[in-house]
N, CA, C and O of each residue as an XYZ file, in Angstrom:
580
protein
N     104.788     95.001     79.927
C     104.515     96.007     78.908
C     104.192     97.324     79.587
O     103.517     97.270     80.615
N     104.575     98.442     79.151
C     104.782     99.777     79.507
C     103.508    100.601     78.660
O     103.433    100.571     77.432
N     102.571    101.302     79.498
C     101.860    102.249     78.748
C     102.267    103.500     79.110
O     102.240    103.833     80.295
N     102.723    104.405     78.055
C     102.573    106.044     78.770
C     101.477    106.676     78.373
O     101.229    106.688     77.168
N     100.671    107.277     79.224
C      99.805    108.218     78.831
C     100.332    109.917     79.066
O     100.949    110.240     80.081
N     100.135    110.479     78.445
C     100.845    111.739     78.231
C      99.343    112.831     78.198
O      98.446    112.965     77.365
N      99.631    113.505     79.589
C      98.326    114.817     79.800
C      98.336    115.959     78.642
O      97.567    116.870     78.334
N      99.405    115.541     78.217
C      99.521    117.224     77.269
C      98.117    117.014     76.093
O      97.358    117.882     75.660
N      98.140    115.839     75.867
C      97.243    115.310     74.457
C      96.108    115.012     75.028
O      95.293    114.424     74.317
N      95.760    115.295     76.323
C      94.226    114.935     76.834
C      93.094    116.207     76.195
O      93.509    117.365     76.153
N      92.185    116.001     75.891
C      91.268    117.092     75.287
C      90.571    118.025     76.584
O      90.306    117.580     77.701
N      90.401    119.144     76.205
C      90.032    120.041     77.500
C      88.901    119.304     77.972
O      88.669    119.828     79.061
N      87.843    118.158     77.747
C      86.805    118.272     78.090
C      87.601    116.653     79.005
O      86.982    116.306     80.011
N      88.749    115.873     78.662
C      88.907    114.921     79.624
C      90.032    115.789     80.901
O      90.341    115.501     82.057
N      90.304    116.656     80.202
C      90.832    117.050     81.347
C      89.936    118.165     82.739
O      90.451    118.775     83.676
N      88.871    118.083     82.438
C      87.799    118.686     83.376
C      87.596    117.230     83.974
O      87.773    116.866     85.136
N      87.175    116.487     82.869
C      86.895    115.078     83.912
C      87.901    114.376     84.952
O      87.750    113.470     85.772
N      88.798    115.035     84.639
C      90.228    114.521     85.011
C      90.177    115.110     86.847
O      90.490    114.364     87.774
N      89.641    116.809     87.067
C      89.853    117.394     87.946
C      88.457    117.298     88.920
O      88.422    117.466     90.139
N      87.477    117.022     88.143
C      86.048    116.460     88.721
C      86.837    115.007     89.488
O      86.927    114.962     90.715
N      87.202    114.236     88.891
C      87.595    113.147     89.505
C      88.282    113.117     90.739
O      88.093    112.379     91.706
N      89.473    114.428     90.493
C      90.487    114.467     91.734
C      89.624    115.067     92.851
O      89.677    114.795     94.050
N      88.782    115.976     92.194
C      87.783    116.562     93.532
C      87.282    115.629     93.807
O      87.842    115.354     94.868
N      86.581    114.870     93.623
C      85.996    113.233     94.514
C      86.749    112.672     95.157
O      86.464    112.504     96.343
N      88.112    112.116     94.588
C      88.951    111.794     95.068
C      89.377    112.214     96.549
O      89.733    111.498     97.485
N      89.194    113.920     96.448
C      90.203    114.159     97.688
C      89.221    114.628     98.065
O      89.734    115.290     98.967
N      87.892    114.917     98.154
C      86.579    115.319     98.623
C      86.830    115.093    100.628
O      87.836    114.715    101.230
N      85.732    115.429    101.064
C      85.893    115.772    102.603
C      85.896    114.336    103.179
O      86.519    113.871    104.134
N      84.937    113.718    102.241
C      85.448    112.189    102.997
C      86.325    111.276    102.867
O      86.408    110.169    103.400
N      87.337    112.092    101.719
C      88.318    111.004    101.193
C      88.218    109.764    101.067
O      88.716    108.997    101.891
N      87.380    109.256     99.733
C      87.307    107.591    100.217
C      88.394    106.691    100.538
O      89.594    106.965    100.552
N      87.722    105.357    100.848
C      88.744    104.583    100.978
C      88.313    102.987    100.282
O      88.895    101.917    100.463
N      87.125    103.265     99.464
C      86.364    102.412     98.783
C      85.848    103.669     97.373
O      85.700    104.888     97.460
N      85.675    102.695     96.102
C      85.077    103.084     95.107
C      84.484    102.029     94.569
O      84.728    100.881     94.939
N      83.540    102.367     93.521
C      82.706    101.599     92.521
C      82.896    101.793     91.447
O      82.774    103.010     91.306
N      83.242    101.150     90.120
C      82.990    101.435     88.953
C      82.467    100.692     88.168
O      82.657     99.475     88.153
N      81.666    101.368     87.334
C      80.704    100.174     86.102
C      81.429    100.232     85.080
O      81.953    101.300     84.763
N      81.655     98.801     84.170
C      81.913     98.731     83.057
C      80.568     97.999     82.502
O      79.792     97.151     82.944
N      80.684     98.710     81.387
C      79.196     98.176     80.881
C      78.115     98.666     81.477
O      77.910     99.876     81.376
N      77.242     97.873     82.188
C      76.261     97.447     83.627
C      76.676     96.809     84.384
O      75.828     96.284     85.106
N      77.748     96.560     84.603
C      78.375     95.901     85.860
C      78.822     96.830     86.838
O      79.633     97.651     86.410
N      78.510     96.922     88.036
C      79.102     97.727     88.867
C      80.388     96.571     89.537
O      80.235     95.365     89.728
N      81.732     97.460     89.813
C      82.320     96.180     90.179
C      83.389     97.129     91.397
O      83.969     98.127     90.968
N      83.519     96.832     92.474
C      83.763     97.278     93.577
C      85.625     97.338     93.464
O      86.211     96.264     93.324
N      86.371     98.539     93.532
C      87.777     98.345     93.548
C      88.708     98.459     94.674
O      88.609     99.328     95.541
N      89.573     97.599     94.638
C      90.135     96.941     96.395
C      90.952     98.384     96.369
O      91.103     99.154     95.420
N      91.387     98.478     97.617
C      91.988    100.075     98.277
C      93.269     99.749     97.570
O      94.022    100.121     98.470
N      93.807     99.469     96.938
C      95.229     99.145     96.601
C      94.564     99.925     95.178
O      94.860    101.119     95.128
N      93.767     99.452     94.097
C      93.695     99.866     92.560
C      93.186    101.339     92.883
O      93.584    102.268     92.180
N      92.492    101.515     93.718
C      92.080    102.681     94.367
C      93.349    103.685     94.661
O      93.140    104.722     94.033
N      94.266    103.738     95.197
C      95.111    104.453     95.840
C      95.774    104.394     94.288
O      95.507    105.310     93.510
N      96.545    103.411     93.915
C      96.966    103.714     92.109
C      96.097    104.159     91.206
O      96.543    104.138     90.059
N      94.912    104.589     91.338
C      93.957    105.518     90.493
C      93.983    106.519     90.605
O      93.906    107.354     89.704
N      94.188    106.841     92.593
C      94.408    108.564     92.922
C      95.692    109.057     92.069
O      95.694    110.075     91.377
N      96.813    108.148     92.233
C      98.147    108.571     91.766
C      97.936    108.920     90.711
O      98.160    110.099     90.436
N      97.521    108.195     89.908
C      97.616    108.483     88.347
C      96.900    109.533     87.917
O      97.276    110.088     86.885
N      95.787    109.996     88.580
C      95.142    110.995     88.217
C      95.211    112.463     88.597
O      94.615    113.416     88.095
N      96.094    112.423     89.622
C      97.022    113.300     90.229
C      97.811    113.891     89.465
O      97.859    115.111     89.309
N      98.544    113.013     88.886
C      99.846    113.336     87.890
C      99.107    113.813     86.528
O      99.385    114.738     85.764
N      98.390    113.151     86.505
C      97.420    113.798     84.941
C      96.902    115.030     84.820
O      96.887    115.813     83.871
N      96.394    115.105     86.131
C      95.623    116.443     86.431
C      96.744    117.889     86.635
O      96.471    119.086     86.543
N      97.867    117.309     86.895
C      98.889    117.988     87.136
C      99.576    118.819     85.598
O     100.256    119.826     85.402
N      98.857    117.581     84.584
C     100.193    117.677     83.427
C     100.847    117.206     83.040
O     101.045    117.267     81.826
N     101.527    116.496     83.816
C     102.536    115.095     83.989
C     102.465    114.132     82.499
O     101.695    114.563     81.641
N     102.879    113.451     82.330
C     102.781    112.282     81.547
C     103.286    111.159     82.692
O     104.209    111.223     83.504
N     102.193    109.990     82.392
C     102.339    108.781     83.091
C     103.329    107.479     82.414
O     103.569    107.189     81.242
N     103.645    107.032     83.350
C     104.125    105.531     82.450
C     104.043    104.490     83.814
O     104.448    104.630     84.968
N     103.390    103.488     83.182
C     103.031    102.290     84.150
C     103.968    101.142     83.781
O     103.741    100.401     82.825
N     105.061    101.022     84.602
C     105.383     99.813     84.479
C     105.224     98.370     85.232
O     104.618     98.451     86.301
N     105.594     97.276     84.916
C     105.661     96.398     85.869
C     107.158     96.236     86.663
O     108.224     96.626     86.187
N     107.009     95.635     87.854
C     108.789     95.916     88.318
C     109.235     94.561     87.850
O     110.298     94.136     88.302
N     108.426     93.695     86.842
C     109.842     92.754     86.082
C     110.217     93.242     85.007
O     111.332     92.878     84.633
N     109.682     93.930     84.388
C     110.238     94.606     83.391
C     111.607     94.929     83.577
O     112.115     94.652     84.664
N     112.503     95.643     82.409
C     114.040     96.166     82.426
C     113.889     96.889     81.592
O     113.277     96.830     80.526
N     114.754     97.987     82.314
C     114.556     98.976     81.434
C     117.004     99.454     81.333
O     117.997     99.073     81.953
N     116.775    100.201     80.431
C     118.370    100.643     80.340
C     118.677    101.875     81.239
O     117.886    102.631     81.803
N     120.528    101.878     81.215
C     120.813    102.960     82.046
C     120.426    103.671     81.676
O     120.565    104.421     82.642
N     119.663    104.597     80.548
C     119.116    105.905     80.044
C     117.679    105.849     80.701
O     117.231    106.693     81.477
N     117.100    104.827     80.302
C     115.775    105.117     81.076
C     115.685    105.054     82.812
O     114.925    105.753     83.483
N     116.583    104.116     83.311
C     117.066    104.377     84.922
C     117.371    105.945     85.232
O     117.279    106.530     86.311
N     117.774    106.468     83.921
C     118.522    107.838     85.043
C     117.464    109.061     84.526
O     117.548    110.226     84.916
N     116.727    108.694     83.827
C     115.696    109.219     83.471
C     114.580    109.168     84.430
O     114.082    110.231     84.803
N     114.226    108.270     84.779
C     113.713    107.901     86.272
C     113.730    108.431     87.585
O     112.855    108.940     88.286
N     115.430    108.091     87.819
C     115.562    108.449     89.154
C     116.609    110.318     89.145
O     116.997    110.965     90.118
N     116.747    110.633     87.648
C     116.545    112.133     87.871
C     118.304    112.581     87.417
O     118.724    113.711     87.169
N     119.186    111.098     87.424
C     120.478    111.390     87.304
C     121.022    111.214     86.133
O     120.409    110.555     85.294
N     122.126    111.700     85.878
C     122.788    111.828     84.284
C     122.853    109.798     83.753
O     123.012    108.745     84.370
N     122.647    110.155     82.457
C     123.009    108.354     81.917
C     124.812    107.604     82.228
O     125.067    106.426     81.977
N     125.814    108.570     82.782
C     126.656    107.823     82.761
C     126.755    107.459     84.472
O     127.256    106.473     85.014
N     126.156    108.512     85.005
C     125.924    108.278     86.378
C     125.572    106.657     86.540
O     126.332    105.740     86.851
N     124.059    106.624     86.200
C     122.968    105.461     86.199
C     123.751    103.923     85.845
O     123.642    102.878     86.486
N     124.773    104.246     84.289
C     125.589    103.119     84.001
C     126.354    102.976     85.038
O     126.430    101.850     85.530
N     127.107    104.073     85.624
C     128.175    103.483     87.049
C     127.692    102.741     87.904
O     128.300    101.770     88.354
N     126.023    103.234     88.409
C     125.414    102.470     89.278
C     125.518    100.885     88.698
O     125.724     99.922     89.437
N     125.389    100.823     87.657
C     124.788     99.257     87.062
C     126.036     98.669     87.173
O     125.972     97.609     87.795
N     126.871     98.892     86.894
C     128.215     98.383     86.743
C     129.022     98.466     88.055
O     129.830     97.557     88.248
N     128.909     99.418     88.961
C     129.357     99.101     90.575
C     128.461     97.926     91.378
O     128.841     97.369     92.409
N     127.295     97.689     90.741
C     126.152     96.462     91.383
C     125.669     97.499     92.574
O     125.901     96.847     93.593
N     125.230     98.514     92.902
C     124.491     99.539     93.283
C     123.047     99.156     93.291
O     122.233     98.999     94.201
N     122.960     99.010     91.425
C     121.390     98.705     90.852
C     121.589     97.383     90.370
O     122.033     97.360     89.222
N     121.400     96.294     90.889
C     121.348     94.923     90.190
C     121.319     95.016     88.777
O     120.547     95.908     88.424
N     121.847     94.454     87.877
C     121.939     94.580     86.438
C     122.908     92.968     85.727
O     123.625     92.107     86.236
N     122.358     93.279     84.250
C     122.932     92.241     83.702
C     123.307     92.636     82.079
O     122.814     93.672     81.631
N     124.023     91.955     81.366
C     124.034     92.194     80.230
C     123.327     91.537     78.994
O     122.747     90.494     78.691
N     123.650     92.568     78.528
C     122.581     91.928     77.053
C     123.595     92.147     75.674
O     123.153     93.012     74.918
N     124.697     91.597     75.291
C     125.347     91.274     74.380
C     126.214     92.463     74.946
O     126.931     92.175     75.905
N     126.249     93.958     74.412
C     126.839     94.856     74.527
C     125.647     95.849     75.860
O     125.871     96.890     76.477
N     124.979     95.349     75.859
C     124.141     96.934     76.561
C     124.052     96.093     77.818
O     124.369     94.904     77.804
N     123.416     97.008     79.415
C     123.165     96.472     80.184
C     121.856     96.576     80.801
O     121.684     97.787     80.933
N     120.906     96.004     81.222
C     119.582     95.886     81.959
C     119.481     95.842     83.096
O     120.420     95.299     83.679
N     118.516     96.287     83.806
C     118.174     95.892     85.630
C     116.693     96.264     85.443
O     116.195     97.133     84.726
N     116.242     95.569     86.098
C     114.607     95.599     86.507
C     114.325     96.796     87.474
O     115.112     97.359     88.234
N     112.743     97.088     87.204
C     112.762     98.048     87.389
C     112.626     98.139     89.036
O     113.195     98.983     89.729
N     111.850     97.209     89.462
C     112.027     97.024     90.826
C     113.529     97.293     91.665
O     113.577     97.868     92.752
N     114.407     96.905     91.132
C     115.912     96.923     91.575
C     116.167     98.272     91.705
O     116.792     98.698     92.676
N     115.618     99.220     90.554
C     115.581    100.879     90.395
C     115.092    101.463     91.276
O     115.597    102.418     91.866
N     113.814    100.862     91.527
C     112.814    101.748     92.834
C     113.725    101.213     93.930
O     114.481    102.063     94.401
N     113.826     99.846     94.494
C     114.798     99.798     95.937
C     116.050    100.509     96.144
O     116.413    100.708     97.303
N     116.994    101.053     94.842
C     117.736    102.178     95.010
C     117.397    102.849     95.497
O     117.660    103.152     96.660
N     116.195    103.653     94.273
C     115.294    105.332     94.765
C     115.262    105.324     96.286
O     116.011    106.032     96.960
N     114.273    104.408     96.846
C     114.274    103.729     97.956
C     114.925    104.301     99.766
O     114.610    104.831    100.832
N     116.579    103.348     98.570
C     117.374    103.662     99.654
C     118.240    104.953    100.167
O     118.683    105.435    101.210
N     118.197    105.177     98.901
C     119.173    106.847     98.773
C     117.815    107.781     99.175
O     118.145    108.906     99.548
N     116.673    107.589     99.173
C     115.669    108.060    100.259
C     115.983    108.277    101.496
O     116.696    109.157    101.979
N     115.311    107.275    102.074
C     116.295    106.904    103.545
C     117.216    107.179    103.773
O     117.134    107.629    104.916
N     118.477    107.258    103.356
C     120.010    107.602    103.277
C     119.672    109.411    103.530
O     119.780    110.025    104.591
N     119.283    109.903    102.301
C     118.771    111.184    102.996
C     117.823    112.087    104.306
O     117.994    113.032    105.076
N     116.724    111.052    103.933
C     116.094    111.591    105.423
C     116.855    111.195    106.871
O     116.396    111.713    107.889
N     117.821    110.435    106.968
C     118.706    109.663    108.019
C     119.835    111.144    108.333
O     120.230    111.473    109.451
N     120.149    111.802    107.124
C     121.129    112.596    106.877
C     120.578    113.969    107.652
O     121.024    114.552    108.640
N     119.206    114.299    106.638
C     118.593    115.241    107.509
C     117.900    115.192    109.096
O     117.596    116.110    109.858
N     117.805    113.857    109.220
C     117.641    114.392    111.122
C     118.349    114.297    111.888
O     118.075    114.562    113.059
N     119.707    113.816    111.428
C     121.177    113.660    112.012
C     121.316    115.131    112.449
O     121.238    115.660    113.557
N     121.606    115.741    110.902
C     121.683    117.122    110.926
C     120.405    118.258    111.948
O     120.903    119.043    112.756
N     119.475    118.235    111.855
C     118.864    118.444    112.775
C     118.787    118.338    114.076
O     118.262    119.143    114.845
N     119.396    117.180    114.375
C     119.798    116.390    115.789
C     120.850    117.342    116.306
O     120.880    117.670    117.492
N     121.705    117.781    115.417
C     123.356    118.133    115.508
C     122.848    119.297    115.864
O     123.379    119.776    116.866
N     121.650    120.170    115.187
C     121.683    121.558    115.043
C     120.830    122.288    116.248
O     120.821    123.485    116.533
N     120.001    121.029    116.968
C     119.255    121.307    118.467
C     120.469    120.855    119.057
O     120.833    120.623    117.904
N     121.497    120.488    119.783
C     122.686    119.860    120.369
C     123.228    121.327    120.190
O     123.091    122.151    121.094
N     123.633    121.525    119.411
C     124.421    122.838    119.443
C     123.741    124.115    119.000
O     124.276    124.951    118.272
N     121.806    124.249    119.791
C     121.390    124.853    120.103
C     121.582    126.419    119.164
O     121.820    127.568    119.539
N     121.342    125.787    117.756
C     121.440    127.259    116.541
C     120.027    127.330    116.339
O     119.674    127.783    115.250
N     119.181    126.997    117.111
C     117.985    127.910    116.554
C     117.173    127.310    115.516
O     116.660    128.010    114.643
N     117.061    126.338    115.551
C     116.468    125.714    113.824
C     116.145    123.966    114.238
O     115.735    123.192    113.373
């Protein structure tokens, strides 16, 4: 199940809390441990929910609207290319070349979302590989850059 939270609809007074937070967050000691009480419980949060708390509050504080998914979830080629930034018939080519793992669903097609991020992923890599090639090329033939 998918929640979006959307910053635009946060009230000015959570969005101060929002930037109080990020200042702690990124404060001089940068933690690497937090505490939070629910209730009266203080209950200690592992560096992993921690580091996905900075994110999220980052993006909030930013403006952003969030959406949390899980990577078994599936989502469609519209929401894939919505995602990773590219047109919807693009995203369907991917699904249908097996690019992005995918399957069908009577007429429409699905891929998890995990399958989406190891794309993002790779066409990452694929680029930064590209740019120090190019860089490589551009000290070699000594242009200055």
């Amino acid at each position: 199940m998918s929640t979006t939270l959307e910053a635009s609809r946060l009230s000015p007074s959570d969005q101060g809390a929002l930037r109080s937070l990020l200042d702690a967050l990124h404060g001089p000691s940068h933690p690497t441990n937090a505490t939070i009480t629910v209730g009266n419980r203080p209950i200690s949060l592992p560096s992993l929910a921690l580091g996905l708390v900075t994110e999220l509050v980052e993006h909030l504080a930013a403006g952003r609207s969030v959406t949390v998914l899980s990577g078994e979830e599936e989502i469609s080629p519209r929401e894939a290319a919505e995602f990773l930034g590219v047109s919807r018939p693009f995203a369907s080519r991917l699904f249908d070349e097996g690019q992005i793992p995918s399957r069908r669903v009577g007429t429409h097609r699905r891929a998890f979302v995990k399958d989406v991020l190891a794309y993002r992923e790779r066409q990452h890599v694929a680029r930064l590989t590209a740019l120090d090639e190019l860089a490589a090329e551009g000290q070699r033939l000594n242009l200055g850059y």
